[in-house]
C-alpha positions as CSV (number, residue, x, y, z in Angstrom):
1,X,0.0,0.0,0.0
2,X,1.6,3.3,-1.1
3,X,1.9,5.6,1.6
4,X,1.2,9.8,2.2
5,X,2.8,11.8,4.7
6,X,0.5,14.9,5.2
7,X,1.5,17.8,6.8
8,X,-1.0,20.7,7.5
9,X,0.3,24.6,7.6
10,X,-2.3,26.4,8.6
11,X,-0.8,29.3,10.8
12,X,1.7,32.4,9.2
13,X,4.8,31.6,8.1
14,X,7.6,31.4,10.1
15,X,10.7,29.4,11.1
16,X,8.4,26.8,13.5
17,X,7.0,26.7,9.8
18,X,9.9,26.0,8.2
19,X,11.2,23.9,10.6
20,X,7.8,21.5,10.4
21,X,8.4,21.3,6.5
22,X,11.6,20.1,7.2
23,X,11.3,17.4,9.3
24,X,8.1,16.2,7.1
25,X,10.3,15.9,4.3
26,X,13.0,14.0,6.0
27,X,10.3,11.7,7.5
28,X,9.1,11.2,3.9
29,X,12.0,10.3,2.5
30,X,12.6,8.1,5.5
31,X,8.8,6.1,5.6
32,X,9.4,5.8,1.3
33,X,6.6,7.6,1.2
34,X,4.9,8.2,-2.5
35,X,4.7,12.1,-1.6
36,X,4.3,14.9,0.9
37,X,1.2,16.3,0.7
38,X,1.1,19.7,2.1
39,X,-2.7,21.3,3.3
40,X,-2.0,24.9,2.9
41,X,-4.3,27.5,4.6
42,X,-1.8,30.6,5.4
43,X,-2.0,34.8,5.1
44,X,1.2,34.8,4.6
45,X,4.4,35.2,7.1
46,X,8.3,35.7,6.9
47,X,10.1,36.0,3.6
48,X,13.8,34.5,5.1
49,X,11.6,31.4,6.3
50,X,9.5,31.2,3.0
51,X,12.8,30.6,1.0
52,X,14.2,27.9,3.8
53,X,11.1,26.0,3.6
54,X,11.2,26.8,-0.8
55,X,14.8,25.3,-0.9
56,X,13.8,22.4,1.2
57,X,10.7,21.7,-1.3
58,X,13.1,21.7,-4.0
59,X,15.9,19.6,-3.1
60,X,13.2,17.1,-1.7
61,X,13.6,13.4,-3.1
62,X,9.9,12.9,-2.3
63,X,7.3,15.0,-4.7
64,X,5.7,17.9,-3.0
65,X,2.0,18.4,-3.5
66,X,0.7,22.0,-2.0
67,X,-2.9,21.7,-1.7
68,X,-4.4,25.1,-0.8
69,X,-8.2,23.7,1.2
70,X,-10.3,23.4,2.2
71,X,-13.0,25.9,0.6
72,X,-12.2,29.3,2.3
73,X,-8.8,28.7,2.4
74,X,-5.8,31.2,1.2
75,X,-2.5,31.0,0.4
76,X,-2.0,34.7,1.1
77,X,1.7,36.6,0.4
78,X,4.4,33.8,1.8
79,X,2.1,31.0,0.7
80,X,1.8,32.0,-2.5
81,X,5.3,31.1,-3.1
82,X,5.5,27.8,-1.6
83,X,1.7,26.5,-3.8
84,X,4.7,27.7,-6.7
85,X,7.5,25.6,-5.4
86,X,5.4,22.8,-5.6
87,X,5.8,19.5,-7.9
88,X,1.9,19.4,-8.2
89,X,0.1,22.6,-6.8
90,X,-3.6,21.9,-6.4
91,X,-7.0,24.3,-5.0
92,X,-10.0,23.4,-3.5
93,X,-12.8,25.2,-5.0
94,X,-13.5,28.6,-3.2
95,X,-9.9,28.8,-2.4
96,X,-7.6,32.0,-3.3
97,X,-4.0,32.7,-3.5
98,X,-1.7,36.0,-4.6
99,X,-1.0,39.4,-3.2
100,X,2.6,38.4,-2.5
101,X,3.6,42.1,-2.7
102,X,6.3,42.1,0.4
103,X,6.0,44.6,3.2
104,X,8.5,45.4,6.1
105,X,8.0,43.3,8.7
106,X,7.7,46.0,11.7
107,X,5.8,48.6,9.2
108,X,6.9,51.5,7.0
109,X,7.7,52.4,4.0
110,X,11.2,51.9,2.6
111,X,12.7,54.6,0.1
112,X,11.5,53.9,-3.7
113,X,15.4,52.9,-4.9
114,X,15.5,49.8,-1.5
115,X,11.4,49.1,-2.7
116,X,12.2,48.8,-6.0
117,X,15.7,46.2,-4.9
118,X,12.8,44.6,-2.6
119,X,10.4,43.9,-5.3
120,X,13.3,42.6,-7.4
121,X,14.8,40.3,-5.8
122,X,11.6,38.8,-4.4
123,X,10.5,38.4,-8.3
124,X,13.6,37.1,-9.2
125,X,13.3,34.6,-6.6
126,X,9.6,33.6,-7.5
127,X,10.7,33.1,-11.4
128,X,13.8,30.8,-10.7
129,X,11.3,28.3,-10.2
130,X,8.2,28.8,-11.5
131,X,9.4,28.6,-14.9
132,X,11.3,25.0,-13.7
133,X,7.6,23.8,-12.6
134,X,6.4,24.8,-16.4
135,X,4.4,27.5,-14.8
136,X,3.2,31.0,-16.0
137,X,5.9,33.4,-14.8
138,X,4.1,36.6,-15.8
139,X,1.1,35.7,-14.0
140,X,2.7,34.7,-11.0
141,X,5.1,38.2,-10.9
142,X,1.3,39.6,-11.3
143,X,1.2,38.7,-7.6
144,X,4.2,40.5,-6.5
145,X,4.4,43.7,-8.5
146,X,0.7,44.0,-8.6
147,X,-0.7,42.2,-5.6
148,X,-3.0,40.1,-7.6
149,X,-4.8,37.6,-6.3
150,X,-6.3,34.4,-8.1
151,X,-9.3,32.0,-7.6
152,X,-8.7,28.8,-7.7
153,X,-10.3,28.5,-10.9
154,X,-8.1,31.8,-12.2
155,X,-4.8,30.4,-11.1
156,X,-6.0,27.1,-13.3
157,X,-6.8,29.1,-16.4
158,X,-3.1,31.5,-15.8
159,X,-1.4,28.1,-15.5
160,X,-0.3,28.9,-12.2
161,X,-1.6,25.3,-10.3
162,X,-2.4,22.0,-12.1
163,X,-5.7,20.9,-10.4
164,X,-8.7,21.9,-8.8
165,X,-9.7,19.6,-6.8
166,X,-12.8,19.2,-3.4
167,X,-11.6,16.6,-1.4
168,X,-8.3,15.0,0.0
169,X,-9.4,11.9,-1.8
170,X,-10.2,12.8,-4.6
171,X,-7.1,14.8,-5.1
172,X,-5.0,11.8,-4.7
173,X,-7.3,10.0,-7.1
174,X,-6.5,12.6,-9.7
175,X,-2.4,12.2,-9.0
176,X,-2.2,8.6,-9.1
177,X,-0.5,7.9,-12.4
178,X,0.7,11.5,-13.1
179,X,3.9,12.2,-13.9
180,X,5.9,15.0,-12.7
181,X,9.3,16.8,-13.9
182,X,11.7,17.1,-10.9
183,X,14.2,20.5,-10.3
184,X,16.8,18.1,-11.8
185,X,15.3,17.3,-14.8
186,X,14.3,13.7,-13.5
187,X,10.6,11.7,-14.1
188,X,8.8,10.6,-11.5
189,X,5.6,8.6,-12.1
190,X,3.0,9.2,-8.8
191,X,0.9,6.1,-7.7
192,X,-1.7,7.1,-5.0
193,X,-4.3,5.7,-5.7
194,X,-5.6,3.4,-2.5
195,X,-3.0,5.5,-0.6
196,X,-2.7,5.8,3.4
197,X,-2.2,8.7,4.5
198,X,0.1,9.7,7.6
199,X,-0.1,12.7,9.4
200,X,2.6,14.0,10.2
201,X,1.9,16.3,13.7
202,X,3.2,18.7,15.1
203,X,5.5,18.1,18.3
204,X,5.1,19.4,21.4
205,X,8.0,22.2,21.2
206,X,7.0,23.1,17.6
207,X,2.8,24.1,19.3
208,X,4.4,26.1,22.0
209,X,7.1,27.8,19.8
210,X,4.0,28.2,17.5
211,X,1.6,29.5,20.1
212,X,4.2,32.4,21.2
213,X,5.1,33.5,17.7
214,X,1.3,33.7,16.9
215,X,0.9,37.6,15.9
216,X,-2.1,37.9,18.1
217,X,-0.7,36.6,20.9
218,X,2.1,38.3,20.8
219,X,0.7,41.6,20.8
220,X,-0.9,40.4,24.0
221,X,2.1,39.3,25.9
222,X,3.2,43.0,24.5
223,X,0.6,44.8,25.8
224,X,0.5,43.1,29.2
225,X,4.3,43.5,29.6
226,X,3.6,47.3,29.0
227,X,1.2,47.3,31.3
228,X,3.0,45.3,34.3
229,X,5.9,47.7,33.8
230,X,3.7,50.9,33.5
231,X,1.8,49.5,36.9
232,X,5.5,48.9,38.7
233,X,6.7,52.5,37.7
234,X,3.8,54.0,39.0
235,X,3.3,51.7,42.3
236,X,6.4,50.3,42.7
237,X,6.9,47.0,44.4
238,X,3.6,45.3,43.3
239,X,4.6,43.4,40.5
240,X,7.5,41.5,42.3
241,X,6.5,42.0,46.3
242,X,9.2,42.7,48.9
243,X,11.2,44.4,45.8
């Protein structure tokens, strides 16, 4: 029986992201598994972690799927470029993904000559392997010079993912005898059909390191370490008694 490691990314992107991918790919390669199938539900996240977890989705010896679900889903900015990166990138219907324009991380506006390096680099980046997947490098820039986002069924018709698919299973239905083009140029020939799929979940230091890193919750712990040290200046000795 042919086997699936699934991993599910369904937070921002960040290093506990990239981190995940990793060791899912290494426990792929490991199990013999017929390919990773990633469920991809993101607004975006880090650019530095994007490309770690893009390099490790290249050099993988186990096919990547990226499957954006289910219906409501997004793979917003950061996600967009790893649905790219992938050897099969699929969408459940009602699903979206673009707007990959990067920002600053902490806000504001660089000047227009670092912007315009920005923008660059970031395309440059996003065509170096689009156009190695057979994808449509135009439409795909469209997302980072423009913003532009894509339904699933737009990204189908700019050649920008290869299925549209509702379900998990049906998905692998569709990939089971398809046959993908590697980064190096290799064949490789997909059989999932009757597949069992392994999830591969998340340990306990990657949901804590997760949890803290969460952009809502760390604007929390921010605001109530402002407020425990606004409380101390102005009665001091109540946040730590006997101080």
């Amino acid at each position: 029986t042919p086997v699936v490691e699934k991993l599910v990314l369904k937070d921002t992107i960040q290093p506990v992201s990239a981190g995940e991918l990793k060791r899912a790919i290494d426990k792929a390669q490991t199990d013999g598994a017929e390919v990773l199938l990633v469920e991809l539900n993101t607004p975006g996240g880090l650019l530095d972690s994007t490309r770690e977890m893009v390099g490790a989705m290249l050099s993988s010896r186990v096919p990547v799927v990226v499957y954006v679900a289910p219906s409501g889903a997004r793979a917003g900015s950061a996600g967009f470029f790893l649905l790219e990166a992938a050897d099969v990138a699929a969408m459940a219907p009602g699903t979206n993904a673009g707007a990959a324009h990067p920002v600053l991380e902490l806000g504001g506006q660089p000047d227009a000559v670092m912007s315009q390096k920005i923008e660059n680099d970031t395309e440059a980046f996003l065509r170096s392997f689009t156009a190695k997947r057979g994808r449509n490098a135009e439409a795909a820039e469209a997302a980072v010079h423009s913003s532009h986002s894509y339904t699933a069924e737009e990204a189908l018709d700019q050649h920008l993912i290869d299925l549209i698919e509702p379900s998990e299973g049906q998905l692998l239905a569709a990939l089971d005898g398809r046959t993908v083009t590697r980064m190096d140029g290799a064949k490789a020939t997909l059989h999932t059909s009757g597949a069992r799929v392994e999830e591969v979940k998340p340990t306990l230091r990657e949901e804590l390191l997760g949890w803290l890193v969460d952009p809502d919750i760390a604007i929390l712990l921010g605001i109530g370490g402002a407020l425990l040290i606004y409380l101390e200046f102005n009665t001091p000795g109540t946040v730590v008694p006997g101080a």
